[in-house]
Every structure is written in structure tokens, then in C-alpha cells.
C-alpha positions as CSV (number, residue, x, y, z in Angstrom):
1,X,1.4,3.5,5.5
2,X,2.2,4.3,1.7
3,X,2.7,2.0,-1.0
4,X,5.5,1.5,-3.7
5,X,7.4,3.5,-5.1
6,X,6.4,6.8,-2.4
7,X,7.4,7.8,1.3
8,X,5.4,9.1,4.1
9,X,4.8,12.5,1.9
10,X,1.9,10.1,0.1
11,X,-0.3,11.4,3.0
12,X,0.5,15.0,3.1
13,X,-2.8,16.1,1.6
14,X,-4.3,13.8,4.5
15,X,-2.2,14.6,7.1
16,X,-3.3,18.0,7.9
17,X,-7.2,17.0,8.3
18,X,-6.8,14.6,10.5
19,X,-4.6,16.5,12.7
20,X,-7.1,19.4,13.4
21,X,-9.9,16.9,13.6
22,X,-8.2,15.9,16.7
23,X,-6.1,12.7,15.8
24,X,-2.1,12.2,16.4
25,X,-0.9,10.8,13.3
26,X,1.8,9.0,12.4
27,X,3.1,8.1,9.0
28,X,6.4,6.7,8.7
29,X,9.1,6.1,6.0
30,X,8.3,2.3,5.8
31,X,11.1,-0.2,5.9
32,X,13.5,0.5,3.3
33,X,12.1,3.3,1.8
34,X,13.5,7.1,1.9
35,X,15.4,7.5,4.8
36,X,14.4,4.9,7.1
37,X,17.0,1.6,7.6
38,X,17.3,-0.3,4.9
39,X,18.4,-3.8,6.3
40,X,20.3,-6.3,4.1
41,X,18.8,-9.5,2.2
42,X,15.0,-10.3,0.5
43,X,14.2,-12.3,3.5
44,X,14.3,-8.9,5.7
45,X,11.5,-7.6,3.7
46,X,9.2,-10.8,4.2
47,X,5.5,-9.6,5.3
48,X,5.9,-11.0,9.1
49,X,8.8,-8.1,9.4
50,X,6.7,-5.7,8.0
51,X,4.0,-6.2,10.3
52,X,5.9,-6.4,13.2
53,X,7.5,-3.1,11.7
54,X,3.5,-1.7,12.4
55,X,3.4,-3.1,15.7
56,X,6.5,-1.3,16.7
57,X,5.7,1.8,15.3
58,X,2.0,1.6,18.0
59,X,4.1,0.6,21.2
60,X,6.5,3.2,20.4
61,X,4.6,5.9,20.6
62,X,3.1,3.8,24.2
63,X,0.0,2.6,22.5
64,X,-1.3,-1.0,22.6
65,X,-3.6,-0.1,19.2
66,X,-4.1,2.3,16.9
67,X,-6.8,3.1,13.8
68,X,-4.3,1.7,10.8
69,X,-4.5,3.2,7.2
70,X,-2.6,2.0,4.0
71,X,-2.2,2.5,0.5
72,X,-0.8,0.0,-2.2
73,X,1.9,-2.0,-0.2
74,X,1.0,0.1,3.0
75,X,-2.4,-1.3,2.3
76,X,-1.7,-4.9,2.1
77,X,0.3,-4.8,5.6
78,X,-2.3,-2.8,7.0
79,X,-4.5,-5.9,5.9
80,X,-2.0,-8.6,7.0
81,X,-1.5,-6.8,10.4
82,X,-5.3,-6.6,11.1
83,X,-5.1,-10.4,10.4
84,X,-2.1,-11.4,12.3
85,X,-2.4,-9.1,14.8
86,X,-6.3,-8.1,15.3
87,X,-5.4,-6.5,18.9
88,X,-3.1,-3.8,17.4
89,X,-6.1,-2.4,14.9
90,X,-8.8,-0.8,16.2
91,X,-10.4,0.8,12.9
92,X,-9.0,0.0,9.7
93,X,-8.9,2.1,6.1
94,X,-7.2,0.6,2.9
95,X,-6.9,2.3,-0.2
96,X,-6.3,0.9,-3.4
97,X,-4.9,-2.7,-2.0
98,X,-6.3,-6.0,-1.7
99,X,-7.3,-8.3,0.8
100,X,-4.9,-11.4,0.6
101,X,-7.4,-14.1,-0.3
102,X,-9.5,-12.0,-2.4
103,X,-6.2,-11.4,-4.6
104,X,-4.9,-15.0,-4.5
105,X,-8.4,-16.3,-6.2
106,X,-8.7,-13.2,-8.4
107,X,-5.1,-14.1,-9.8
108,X,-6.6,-17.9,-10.2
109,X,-9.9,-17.1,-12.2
110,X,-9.0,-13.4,-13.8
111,X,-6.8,-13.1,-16.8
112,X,-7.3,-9.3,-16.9
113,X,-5.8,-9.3,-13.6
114,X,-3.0,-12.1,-13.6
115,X,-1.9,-9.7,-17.0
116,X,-2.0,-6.8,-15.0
117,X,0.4,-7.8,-12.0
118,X,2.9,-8.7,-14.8
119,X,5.3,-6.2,-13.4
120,X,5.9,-8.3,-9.8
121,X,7.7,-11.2,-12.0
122,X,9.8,-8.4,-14.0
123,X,10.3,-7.6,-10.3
124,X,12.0,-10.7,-9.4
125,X,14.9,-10.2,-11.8
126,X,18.3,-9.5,-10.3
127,X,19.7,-5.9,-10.8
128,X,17.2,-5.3,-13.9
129,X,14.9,-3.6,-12.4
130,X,17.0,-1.2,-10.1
131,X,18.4,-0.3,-13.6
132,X,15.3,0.5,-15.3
133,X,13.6,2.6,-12.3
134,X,16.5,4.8,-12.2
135,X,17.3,5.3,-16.1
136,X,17.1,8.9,-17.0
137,X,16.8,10.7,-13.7
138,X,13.9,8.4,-12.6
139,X,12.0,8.6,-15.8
140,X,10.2,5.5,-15.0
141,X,8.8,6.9,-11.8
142,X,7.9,10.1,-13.3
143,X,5.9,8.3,-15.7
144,X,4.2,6.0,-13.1
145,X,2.8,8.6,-11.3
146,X,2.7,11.5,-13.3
147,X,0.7,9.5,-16.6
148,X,-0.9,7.1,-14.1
149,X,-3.1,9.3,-12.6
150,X,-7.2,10.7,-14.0
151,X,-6.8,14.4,-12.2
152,X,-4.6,16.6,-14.6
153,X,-1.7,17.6,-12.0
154,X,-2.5,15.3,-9.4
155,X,1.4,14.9,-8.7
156,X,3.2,18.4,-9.2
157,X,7.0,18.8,-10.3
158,X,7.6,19.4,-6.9
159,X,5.8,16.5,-5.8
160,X,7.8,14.3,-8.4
161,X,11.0,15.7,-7.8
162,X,10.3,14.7,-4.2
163,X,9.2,11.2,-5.0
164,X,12.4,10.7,-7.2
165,X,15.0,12.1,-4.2
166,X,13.4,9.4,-2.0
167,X,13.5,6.5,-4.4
168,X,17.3,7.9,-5.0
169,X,19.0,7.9,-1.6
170,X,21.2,4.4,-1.3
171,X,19.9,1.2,-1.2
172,X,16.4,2.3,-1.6
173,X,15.5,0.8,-4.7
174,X,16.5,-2.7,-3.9
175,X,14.7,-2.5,-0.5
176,X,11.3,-1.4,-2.3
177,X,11.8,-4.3,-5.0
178,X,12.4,-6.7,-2.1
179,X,9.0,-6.4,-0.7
180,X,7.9,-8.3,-3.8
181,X,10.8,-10.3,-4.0
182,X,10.2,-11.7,-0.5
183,X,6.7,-12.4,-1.6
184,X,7.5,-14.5,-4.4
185,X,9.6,-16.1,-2.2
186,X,6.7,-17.4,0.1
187,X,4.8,-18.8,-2.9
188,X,4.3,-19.2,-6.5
189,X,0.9,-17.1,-6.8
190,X,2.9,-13.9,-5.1
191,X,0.3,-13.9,-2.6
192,X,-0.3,-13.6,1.3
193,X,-2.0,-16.8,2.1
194,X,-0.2,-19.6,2.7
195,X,-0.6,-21.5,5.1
196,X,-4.6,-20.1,5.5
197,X,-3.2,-17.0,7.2
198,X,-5.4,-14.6,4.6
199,X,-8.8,-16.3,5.2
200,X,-9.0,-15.6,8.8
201,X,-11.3,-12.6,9.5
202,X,-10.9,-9.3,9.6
203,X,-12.5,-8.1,13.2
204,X,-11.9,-3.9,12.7
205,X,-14.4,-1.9,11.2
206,X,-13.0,-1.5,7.8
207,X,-13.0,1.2,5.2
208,X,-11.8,0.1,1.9
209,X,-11.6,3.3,-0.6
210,X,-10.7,2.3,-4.3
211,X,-10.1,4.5,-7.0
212,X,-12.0,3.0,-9.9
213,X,-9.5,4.1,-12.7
214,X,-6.5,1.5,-11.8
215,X,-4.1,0.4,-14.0
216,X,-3.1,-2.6,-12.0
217,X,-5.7,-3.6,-10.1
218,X,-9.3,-4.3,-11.4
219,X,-12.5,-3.2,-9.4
220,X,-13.8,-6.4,-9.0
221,X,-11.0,-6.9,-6.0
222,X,-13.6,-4.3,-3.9
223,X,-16.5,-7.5,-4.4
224,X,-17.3,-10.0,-2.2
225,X,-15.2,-9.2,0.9
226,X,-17.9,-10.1,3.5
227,X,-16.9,-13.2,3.7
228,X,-13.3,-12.4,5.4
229,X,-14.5,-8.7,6.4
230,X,-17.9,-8.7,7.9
231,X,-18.1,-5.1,9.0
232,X,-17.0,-3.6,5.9
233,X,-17.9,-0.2,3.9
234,X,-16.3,-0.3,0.6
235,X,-16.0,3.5,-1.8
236,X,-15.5,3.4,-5.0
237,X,-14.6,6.7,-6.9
238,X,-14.9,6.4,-10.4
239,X,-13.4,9.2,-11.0
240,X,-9.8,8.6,-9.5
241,X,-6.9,5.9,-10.2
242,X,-4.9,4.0,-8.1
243,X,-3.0,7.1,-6.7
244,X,-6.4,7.7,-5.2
245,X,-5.0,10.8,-2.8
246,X,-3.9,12.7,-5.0
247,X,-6.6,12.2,-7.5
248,X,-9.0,12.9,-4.8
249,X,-7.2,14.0,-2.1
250,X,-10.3,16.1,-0.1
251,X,-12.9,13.1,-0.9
252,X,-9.9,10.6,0.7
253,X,-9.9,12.5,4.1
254,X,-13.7,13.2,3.8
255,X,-14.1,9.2,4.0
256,X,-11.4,8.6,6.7
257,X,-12.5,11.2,8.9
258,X,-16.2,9.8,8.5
259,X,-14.5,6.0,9.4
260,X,-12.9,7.5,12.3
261,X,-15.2,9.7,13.7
């Protein structure tokens, strides 16, 4: 599952090595995002839809679990789902995304961090942000990606102008924006947790693989995750931001075919 603001093409460097090592894989458009539906209203968007979004996607293809990998906002419903749904996930592999109660009490004791996630409240402003993220052809996403990355041509033109005709077709920037609009709408703190949900544990075998070099999200969210995750292997490459695949796209499937295998 990819993150905001990309489509399935996120894992296209990843894709192919994990098809010839044998595994059927399946990365979707998530909800809202490129081409896929793009149902009406914030409340649409709300975590519980996107897990059951995850679920659906397993028993459609007449599977009762699968090995789940996300990025960014892939990578927080991949955590959610493994949570909420633990019989749906048999291995799981996040990149670059938190786990829900580790972020909640990062965001309470870390000023670094609470500065960083500035950009979900800008979020929550009506119309604003659609504006800004298509200004200029896209300039905005163009410069996310493009500057936000350590590996001089991570993201190609091609890959950009890609990115950009995604993010374009109708009704796909609101539905992105709503994923943090429906979280803000479940609490204050813009996190996962209420109600205790985030502290249960994590029962997969997970791989967390964090690029070292992120704007928005500081390392120390890799630390201390025993305590929800007990069988946990977390990679750090200092070397590669939080658009870890294409940074290091051959290190990436490296780690996930070693988590598989």
C-alpha cells in the first residue's frame, strides 16, 4: 500500500523482485487515489474504511491473509489492520510510518516532531489545500518528491509527470486530503488511538524499514516498539529519506524479500 501523495506505481522498483522470487503481488490504487473510487464525504476516508478496504482487497483475490507492506499512509493502515484485524496479516513490512501509539506519545513529549507534522492541520483547511497542491501544474508535488529525496534522481521526470497525472484525475486531491481530515476528526492529537485501539499488540513478524533522512518524521519513531511489537526487526538506512524506495529501491526489496523468505 503507498502513501500520500503516490499510487500503486510507488512499488514498481519492488514489484518486479518479488514477483520472480515467487510471490503474487498485489498493490492497489488505495481508496481515492488515481483511478480507484473516490467516494463522497471525510467520514468515508476514516481508518476503519481503510482497513476493511485491505481486508477486501485479501478475500478478493480468495485469500483469508496475506504478508501486508505499506509506506507513509499505506504504512499506517497496514499497522492499524495488523491491529484490528491480526488474522488477515501473516508477515508485516512498514516503511517510513509509525505505529499509532508510538506517534500519539512522540507528538506529546517531542517538539521536533509536533513542528514537523505541521502540514496535517494546514490539511484540515477547506479548499486551501486542494489549491496549493495543484498550483502550477503540481509544483508542490514536484517539489515534495523531487527535493525531498538524498539519491540525486530518485524520482525521474517521468516518474513525476506520472505522480502529477494521478494526483490530477477528478476528485483525487480532496480524497488524499480526507485521510487526514478523517483523522483529525477522531481526535485532537491526529492520531490512531482512541479508544486504546493502538496499544494492543502487534502479533506478525514485523519488518519496519526507515529511511533515516526524513523530513517529517524523526528516527526516534523506530525506538522502543517492543512494547506493542514483540517480534520486531527494525532497518534504518541512513542514507535514504522518507521516499525510502526510490532512494534505496534494491536495499528495500533486499529487506522484504529477506522478511518474507
Amino acid at each position: 500500500m503507498h502513501g500520500f501523495p503516490e499510487f500503486w506505481y510507488a512499488w514498481h522498483q519492488q514489484i518486479p523482485a518479488l514477483a520472480e522470487a515467487g510471490y503474487r503481488v498485489v498493490a492497489p490504487d488505495m481508496r481515492g487515489y488515481n483511478r480507484s473510487e473516490k467516494p463522497a464525504g471525510v467520514d468515508a476516508y476514516h481508518i476503519d474504511e481503510l482497513v476493511s478496504d485491505v481486508a477486501g482487497v485479501v478475500h478478493a483475490f480468495d485469500r483469508d491473509s496475506a504478508n501486508v507492506v505499506g509506506h507513509d499512509w499505506g504504512g499506517l493502515v497496514a499497522w492499524q489492520t495488523a491491529i484490528d484485524r491480526p488474522a488477515v496479516v501473516d508477515q508485516l513490512a512498514v516503511l517510513n510510518a509509525p505505529h499509532p501509539t508510538k506517534y500519539e506519545r512522540t507528538l506529546r513529549s517531542n517538539r521536533a516532531q509536533l513542528g514537523k507534522s505541521w502540514y496535517v492541520g494546514f490539511f484540515q483547511l477547506p479548499a486551501l489545500p486542494e489549491w496549493v497542491l495543484g498550483a502550477r501544474d503540481f509544483e508542490a508535488i514536484e517539489r515534495m518528491l523531487g527535493e525531498g529525496t538524498v539519491r540525486d534522481g530518485a524520482f525521474s521526470e517521468t516518474d513525476l509527470e506520472r505522480y502529477k497525472a494521478a494526483f490530477a484525475q477528478p476528485g483525487a486531491r480532496t480524497a488524499a486530503l480526507n485521510y487526514y481530515r478523517a483523522l483529525a476528526r477522531r481526535n485532537a492529537l491526529l492520531t490512531l488511538t482512541q479508544g486504546g485501539v493502538g496499544d494492543l499488540p502487534v502479533r506478525a513478524p514485523t519488518l519496519l524499514i526507515w529511511g533515516e533522512q526524513d523530513a517529517a518524521l524523526d528516527v526516534s519513531l523506530t525506538e522502543g516498539l517492543q512494547e506493542w511489537v514483540p517480534d520486531i526487526r527494525v532497518e534504518r538506512l541512513p542514507d535514504a529519506s522518507h521516499w525510502v524506495q526510490f532512494d534505496a529501491p534494491e536495499r528495500v526489496s533486499e529487506l522484504l524479500l529477506e522478511h518474507l523468505a
